[in-house]
C-alpha positions as a LaTeX table, in Angstrom:
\begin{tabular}{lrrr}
\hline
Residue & $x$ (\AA) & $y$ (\AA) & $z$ (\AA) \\
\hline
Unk1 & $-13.38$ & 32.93 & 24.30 \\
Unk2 & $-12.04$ & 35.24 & 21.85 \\
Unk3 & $-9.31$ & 34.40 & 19.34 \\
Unk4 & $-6.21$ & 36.31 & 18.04 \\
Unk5 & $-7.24$ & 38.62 & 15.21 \\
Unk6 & $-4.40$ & 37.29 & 12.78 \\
Unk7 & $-2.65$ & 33.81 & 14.03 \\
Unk8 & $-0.19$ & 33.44 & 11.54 \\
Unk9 & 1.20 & 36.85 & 11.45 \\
Unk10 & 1.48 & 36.17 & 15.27 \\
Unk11 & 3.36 & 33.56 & 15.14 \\
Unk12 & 5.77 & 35.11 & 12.05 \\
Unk13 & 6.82 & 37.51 & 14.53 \\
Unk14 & 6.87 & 35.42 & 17.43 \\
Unk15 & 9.36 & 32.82 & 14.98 \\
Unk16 & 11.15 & 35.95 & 13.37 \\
Unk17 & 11.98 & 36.96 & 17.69 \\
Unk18 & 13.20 & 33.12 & 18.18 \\
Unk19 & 15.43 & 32.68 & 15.63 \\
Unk20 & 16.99 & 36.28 & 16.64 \\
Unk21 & 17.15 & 34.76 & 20.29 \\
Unk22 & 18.57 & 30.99 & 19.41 \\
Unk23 & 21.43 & 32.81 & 16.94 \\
Unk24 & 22.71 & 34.68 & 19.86 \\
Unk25 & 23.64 & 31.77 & 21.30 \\
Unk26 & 25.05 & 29.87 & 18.55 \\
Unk27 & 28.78 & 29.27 & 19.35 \\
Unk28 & 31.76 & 31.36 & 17.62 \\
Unk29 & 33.03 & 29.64 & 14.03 \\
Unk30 & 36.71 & 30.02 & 15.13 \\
Unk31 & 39.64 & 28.23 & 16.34 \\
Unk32 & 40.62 & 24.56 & 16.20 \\
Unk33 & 37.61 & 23.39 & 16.65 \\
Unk34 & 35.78 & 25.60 & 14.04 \\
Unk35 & 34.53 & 22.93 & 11.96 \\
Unk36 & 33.10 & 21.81 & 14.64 \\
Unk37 & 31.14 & 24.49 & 15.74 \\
Unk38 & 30.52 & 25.17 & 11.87 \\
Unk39 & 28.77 & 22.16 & 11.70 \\
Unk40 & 27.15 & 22.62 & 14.84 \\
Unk41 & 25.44 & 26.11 & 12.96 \\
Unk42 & 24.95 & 24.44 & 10.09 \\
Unk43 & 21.55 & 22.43 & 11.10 \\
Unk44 & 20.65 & 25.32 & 13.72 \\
Unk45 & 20.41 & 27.43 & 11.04 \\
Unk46 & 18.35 & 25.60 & 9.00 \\
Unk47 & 15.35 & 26.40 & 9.36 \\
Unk48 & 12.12 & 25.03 & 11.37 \\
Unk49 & 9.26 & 25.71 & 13.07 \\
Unk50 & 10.88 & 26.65 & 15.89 \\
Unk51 & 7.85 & 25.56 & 17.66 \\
Unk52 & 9.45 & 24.13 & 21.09 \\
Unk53 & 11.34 & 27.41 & 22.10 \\
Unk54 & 7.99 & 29.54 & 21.15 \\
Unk55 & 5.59 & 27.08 & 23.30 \\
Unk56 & 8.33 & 27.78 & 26.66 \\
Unk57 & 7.97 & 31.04 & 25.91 \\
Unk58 & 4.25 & 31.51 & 25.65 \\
Unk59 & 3.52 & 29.24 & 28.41 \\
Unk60 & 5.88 & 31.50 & 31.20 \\
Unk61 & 3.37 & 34.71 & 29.33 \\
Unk62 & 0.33 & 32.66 & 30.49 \\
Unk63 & 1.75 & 32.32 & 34.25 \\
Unk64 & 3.46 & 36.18 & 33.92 \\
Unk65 & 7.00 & 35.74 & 34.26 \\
Unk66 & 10.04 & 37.79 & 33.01 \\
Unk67 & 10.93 & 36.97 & 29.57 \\
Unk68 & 14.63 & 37.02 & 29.44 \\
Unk69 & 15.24 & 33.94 & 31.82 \\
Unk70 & 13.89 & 31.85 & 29.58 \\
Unk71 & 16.14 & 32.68 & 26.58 \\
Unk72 & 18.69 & 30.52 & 27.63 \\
Unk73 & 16.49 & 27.64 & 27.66 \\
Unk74 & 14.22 & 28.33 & 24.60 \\
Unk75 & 17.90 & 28.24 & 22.50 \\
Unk76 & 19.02 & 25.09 & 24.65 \\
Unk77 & 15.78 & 23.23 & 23.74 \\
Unk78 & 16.34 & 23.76 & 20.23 \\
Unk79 & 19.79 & 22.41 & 20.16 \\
Unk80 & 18.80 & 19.53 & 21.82 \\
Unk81 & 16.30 & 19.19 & 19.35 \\
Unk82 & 18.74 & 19.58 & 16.20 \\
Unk83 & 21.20 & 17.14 & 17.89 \\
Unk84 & 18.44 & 14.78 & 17.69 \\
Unk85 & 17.62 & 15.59 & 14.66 \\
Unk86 & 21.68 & 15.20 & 13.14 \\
Unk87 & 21.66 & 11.71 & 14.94 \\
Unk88 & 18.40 & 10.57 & 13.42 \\
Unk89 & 19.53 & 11.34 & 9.95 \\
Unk90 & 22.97 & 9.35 & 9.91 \\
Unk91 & 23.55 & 6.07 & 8.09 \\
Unk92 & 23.39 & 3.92 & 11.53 \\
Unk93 & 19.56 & 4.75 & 11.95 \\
Unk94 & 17.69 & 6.99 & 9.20 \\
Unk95 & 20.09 & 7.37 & 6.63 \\
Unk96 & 18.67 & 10.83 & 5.22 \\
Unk97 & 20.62 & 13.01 & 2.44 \\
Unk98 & 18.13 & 15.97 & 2.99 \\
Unk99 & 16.39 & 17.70 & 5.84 \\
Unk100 & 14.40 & 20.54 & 5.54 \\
Unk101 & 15.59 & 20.89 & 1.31 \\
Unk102 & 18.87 & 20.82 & 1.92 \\
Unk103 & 21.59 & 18.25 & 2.25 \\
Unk104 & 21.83 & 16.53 & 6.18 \\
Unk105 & 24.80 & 17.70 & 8.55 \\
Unk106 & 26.33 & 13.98 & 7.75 \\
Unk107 & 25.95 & 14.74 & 3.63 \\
Unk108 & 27.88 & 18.02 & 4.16 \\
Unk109 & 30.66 & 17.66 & 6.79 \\
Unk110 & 31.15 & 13.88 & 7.00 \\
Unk111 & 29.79 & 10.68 & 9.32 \\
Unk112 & 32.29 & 11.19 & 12.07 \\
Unk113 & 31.57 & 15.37 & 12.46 \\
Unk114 & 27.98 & 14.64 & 12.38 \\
Unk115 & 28.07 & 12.50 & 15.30 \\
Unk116 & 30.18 & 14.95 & 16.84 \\
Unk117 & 28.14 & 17.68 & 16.11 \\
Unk118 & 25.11 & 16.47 & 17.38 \\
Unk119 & 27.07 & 15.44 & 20.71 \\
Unk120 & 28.46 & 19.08 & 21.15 \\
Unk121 & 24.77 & 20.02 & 20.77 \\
Unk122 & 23.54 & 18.36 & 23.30 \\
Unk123 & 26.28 & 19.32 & 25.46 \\
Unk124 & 26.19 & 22.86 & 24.44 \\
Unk125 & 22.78 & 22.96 & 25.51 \\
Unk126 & 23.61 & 22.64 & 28.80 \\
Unk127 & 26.52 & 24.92 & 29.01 \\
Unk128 & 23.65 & 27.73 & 27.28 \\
Unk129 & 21.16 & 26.87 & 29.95 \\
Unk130 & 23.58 & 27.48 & 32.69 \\
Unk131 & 23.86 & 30.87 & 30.99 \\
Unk132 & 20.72 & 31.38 & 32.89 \\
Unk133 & 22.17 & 32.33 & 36.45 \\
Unk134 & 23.67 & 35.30 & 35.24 \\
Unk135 & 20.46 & 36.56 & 34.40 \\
Unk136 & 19.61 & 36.65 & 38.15 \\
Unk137 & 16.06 & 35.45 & 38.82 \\
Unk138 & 14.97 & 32.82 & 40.97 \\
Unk139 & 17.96 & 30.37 & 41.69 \\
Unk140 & 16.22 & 27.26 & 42.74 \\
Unk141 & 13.70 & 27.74 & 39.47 \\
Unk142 & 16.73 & 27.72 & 36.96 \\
Unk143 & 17.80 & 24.83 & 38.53 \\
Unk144 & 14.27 & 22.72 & 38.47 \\
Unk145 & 14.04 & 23.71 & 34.77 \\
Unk146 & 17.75 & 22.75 & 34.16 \\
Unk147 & 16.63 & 19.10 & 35.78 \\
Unk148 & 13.29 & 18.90 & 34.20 \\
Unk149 & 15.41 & 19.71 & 30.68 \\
Unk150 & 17.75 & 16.79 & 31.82 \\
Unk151 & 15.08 & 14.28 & 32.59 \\
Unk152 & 12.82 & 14.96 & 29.41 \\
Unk153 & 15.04 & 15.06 & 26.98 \\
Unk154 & 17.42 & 11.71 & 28.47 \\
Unk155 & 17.06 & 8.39 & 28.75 \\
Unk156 & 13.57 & 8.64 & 30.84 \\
Unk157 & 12.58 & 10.45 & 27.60 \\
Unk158 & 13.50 & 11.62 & 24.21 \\
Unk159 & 16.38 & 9.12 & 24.46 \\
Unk160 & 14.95 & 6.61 & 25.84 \\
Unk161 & 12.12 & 6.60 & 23.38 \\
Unk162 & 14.32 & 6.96 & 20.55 \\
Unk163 & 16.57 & 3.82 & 21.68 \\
Unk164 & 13.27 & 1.70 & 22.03 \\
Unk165 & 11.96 & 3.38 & 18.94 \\
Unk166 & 15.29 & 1.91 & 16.71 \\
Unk167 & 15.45 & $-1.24$ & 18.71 \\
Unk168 & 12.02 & $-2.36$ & 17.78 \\
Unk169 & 12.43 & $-0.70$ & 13.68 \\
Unk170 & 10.02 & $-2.83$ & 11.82 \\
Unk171 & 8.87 & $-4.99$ & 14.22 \\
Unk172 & 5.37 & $-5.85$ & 15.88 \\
Unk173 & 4.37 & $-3.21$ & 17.70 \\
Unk174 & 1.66 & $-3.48$ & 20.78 \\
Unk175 & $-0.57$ & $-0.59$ & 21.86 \\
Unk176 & 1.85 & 0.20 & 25.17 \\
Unk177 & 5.13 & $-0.40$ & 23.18 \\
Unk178 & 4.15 & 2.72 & 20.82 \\
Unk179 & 2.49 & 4.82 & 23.15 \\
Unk180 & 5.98 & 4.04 & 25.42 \\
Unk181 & 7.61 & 5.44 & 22.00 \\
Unk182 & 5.31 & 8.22 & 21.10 \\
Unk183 & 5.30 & 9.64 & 24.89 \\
Unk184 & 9.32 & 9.68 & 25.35 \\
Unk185 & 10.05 & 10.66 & 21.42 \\
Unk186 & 7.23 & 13.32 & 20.61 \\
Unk187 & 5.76 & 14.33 & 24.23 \\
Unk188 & 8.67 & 14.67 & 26.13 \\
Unk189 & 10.13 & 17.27 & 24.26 \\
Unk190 & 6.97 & 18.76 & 24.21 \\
Unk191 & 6.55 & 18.29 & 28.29 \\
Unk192 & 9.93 & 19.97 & 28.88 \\
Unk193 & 9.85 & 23.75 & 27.72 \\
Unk194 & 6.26 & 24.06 & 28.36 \\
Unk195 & 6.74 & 22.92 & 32.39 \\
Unk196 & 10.11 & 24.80 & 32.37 \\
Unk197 & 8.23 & 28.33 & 30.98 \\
Unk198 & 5.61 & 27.37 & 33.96 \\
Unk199 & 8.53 & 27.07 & 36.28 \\
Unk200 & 10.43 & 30.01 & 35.28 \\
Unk201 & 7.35 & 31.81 & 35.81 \\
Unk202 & 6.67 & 30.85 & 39.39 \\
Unk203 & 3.56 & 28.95 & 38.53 \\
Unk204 & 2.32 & 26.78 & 41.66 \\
Unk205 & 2.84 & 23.23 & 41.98 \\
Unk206 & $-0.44$ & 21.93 & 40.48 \\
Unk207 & 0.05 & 24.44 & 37.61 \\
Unk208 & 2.97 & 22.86 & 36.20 \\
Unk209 & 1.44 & 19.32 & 36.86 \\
Unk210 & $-1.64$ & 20.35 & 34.35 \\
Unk211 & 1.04 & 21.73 & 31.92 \\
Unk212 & 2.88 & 18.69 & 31.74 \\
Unk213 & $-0.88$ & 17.04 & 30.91 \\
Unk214 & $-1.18$ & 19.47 & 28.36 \\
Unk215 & 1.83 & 18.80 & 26.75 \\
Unk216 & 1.67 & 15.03 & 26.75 \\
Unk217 & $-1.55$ & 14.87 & 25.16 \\
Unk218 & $-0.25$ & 17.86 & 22.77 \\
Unk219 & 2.67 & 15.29 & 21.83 \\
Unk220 & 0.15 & 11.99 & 21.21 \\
Unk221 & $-2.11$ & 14.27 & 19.01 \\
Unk222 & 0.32 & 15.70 & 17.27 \\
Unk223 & 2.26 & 12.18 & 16.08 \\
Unk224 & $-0.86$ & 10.58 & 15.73 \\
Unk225 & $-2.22$ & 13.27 & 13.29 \\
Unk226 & 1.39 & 12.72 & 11.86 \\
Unk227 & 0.64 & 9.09 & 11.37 \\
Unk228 & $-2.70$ & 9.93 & 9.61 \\
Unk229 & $-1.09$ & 12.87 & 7.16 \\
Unk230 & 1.00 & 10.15 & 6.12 \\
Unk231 & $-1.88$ & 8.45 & 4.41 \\
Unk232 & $-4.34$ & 10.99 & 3.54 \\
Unk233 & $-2.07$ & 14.01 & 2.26 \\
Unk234 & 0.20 & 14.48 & $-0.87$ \\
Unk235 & 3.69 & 14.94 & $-1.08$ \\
Unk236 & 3.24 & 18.82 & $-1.69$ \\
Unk237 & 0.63 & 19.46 & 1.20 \\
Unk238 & 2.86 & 18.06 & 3.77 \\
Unk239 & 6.12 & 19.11 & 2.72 \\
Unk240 & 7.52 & 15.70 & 2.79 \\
Unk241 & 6.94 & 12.19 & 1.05 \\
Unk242 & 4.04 & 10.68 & 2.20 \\
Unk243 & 2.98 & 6.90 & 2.53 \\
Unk244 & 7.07 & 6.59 & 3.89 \\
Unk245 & 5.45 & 4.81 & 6.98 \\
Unk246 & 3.93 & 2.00 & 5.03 \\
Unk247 & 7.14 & 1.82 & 2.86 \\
Unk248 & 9.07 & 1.67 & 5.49 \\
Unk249 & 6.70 & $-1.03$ & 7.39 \\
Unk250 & 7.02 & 1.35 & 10.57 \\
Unk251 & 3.86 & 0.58 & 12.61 \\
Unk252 & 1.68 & 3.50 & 13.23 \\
Unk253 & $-1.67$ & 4.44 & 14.92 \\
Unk254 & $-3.21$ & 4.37 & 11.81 \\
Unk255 & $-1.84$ & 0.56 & 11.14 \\
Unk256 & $-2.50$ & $-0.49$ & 14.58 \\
Unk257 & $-6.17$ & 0.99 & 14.52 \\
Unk258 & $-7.59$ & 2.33 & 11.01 \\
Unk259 & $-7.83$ & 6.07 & 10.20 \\
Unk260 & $-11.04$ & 6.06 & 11.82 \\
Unk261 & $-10.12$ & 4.95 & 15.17 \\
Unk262 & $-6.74$ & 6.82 & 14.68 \\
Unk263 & $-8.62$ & 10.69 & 14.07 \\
Unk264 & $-10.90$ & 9.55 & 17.18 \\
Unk265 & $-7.72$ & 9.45 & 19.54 \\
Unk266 & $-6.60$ & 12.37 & 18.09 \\
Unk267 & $-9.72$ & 14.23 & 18.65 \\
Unk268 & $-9.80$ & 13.00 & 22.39 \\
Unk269 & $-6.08$ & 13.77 & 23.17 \\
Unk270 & $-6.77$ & 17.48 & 21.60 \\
Unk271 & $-9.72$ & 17.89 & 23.32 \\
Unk272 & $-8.15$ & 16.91 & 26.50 \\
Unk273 & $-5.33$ & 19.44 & 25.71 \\
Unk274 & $-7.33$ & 22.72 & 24.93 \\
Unk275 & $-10.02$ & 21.41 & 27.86 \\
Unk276 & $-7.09$ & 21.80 & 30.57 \\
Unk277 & $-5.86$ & 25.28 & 28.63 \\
Unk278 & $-9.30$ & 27.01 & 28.70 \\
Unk279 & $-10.13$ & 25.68 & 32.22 \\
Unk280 & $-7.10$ & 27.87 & 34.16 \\
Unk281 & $-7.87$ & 31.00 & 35.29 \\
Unk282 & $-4.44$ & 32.63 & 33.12 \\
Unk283 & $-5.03$ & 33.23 & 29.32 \\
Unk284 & $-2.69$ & 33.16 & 26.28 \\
Unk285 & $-4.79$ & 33.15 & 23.50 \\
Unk286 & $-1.84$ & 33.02 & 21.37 \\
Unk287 & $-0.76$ & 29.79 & 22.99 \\
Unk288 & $-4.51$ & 28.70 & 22.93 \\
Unk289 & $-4.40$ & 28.85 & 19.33 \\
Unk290 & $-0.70$ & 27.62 & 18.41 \\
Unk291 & $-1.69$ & 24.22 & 20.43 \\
Unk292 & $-4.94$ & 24.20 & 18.28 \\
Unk293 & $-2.60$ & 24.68 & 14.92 \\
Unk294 & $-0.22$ & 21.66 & 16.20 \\
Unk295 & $-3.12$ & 18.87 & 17.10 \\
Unk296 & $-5.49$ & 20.62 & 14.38 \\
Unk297 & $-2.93$ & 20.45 & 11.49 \\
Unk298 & $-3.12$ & 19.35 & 7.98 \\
Unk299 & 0.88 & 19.43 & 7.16 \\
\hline
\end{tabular}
């Protein structure tokens, strides 16, 4: 199967086209409320991979559909993202000062208007997604992905795997407990704007059920490799400190099983990933290789 000629220019563009897309949605800096909403910008505009909006995108270009339905939902998915992000950085649970080089939402604006920020993210997100029915398109699609959003990203997901995830903050950890955490923290969000592109594009039943597959074992390979680049890499490889899991006594893969055992479930949920991908009949080789950059990557 052939390859893109030049992957990371690819997906420069392809980031450069998201951040246009999730700034057009950002709300106004105005009124009453504009602190608020200033601190709402504030961590949307700092930066990121933006990898979450770019994977919904790509995955409604493997299954053909029409691009600007999904717009609303590749900014909502980011702001749900961020408000996780803002929550997971205040002094109740992570108690960060920086994010991404620069001081956290919490650091800048105060406790209390982080909170609220990140809760006027989340609900933003919503209001953006219903954005999508003026965009006409298939009513009853908009509405699955709207759901599917809701449902990934709540307390069957993100949330809930988050709220186990602090509960259980340097305690014993079985096999099931972390793969609970690592499937509703990392997967989840991973799961919902891949199946919602597949949705928006009209893909059939059993298409979205083998993107959701994808995505889950996307999400395990991807934290697991995180666990590993925690040990192995340095500080200016990966961008971040390293060794903060041991530090911090967090239990990991690569605690639970050895960096051995940890890179062979890595290997077998990326394989499993990029199996399902080349076996449907649709290509995206640009999505082919961005999910081979995410459970493939050294930072």
């Amino acid at each position: 199967m052939g390859r893109c000629v030049n992957f990371q220019a690819e997906l420069e563009k392809r980031t450069r086209e998201t951040e246009e897309i999730i700034r057009r949605y950002l709300p106004e800096e105005e009124g009453f409320a504009g602190t608020l909403t200033k601190a709402m910008n504030y961590s949307m505009c700092a930066g990121g991979k933006r990898l979450r909006p770019i994977l919904l995108r790509e995955t409604l270009r493997l299954f053909g559909g029409e691009e600007r339905l999904c717009e609303p939902f590749m900014a909502a998915i980011e702001m749900i993202h961020t408000h996780s992000l803002i929550h997971d950085d205040l002094p109740a649970i992570d108690n960060d000062d920086y994010r991404r080089g620069r001081l956290t939402t919490h650091k800048v604006y105060g406790e209390a208007m982080g909170v609220l920020s990140g809760d006027a993210l989340l609900n933003y997100a919503y209001e953006t997604m219903f954005r999508a029915f003026d965009l006409g398109g298939n009513r009853d699609a908009v509405i699955r992905s709207v759901r599917i959003m809701a449902e990934k990203t709540g307390i069957s997901g993100m949330l809930g795997g988050q709220g186990v995830d602090v509960e259980n903050d340097g305690k014993p950890l079985t096999r099931e407990m972390l793969d609970y955490i690592y499937l509703h923290k990392t997967s989840a969000l991973i799961e919902a704007p891949m199946m919602v592109g597949a949705v928006l594009a009209g893909a059939r039943e059993e298409e979205v059920n083998l993107v959701e597959k994808v995505a889950r074992d996307v999400g395990l390979a991807f934290q697991i490799r995180d666990d590993i680049l925690d040990v192995i890499s340095t500080s200016a490889e990966l961008g971040k400190p390293v060794h903060s899991d041991d530090k911090n006594h967090k239990i990991t893969y690569v605690t639970l099983f050895g960096i051995q055992e940890a890179s062979r479930q890595a290997a077998f949920f990326s394989q499993e990933a990029l199996h399902i991908l080349e076996s449907l009949k649709q290509k995206n080789e640009f999505l082919l290789e961005l999910v081979t950059s995410l459970v493939e990557r050294r930072k």
